[in-house]
N, C-alpha and C positions, 0 to 999 in steps of 0.2 A: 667609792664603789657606787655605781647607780644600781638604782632599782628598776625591774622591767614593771612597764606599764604592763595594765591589764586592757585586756582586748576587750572581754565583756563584762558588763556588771555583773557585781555579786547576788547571788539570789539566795534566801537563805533554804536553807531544808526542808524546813519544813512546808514550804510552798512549791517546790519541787515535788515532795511526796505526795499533796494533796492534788496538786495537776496531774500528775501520773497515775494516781487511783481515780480521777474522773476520767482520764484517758478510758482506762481501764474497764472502767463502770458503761462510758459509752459504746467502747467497740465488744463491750459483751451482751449489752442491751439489744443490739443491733444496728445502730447508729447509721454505720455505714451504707447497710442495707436500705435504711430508711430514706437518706439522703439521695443515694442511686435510683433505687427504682421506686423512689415516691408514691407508696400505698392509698388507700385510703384509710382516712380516720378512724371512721368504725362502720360497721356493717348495719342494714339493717336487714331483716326479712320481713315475707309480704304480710306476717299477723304484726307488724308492729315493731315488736322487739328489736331494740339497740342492742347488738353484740360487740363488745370490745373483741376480742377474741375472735381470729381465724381460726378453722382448724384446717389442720395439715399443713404443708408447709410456710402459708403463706404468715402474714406480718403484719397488725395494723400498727399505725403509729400509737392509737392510746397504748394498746399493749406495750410496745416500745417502750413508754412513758412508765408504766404501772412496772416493767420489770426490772427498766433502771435506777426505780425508787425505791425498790425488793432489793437491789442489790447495795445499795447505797444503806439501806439498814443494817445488810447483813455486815458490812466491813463495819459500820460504827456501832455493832454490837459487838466486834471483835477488837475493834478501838478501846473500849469500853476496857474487857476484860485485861489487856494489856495492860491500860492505865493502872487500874484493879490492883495489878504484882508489886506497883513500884510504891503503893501509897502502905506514908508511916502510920496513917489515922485507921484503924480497925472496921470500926464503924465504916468509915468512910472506903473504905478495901469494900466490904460485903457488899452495900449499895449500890458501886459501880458492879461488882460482877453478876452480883443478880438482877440489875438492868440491863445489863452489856450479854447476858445468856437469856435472859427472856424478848430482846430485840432481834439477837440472831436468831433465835427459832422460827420468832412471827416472820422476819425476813423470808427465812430457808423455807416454811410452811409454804407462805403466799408461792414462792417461784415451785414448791411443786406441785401444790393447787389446779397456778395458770397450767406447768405441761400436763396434770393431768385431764382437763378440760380441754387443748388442746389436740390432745389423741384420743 
């Protein structure tokens, strides 16, 4: 009996999963947005002052930067806590969750912070 060849290489999982939550992390950042209509970096006004932050609708790309790094906390503090369920070490369970629940927060803080600065 033969075996069918494979057409593509094997990739394992969990490098799939991590590609698909940068996916993720980028087109919720903005990414796209940023690629397209090419903002500017960051703003400045006439006293001086460097604003990362548009407000209204617009986008700079720090911002970009700063909310895909907000969100890249928040799943690896939700990473965290997953991990957290499965471990046999006790100690080691509490530490991961009370890292992986104080990451998420600063995370989810920071992105409501920027919208509310933002509006």
């Amino acid at each position: 009996m033969r075996r069918r060849r494979r057409r593509f290489p094997h990739v394992p999982r969990s490098v799939v999963a991590v590609l698909t939550l940068a996916l993720c992390v980028f087109l919720m950042a903005g990414g796209v947005y940023m690629l397209v209509d090419k903002p500017p970096f960051m703003l400045s006004t006439p006293w001086g002052r460097i604003r990362p932050i548009m407000r209204g609708t617009g986008q700079t790309i720090y911002e970009g930067i700063i909310s895909a790094l907000l969100y890249g906390a928040l799943f690896a503090g939700l990473y965290m806590c997953f991990k957290a369920t499965g471990s046999y070490n006790p100690r080691m369970a509490r530490l991961l969750m009370t890292i992986g629940v104080l990451v998420s927060i600063l995370g989810l803080a920071g992105l409501y912070y920027m919208m509310w600065v933002k509006f």
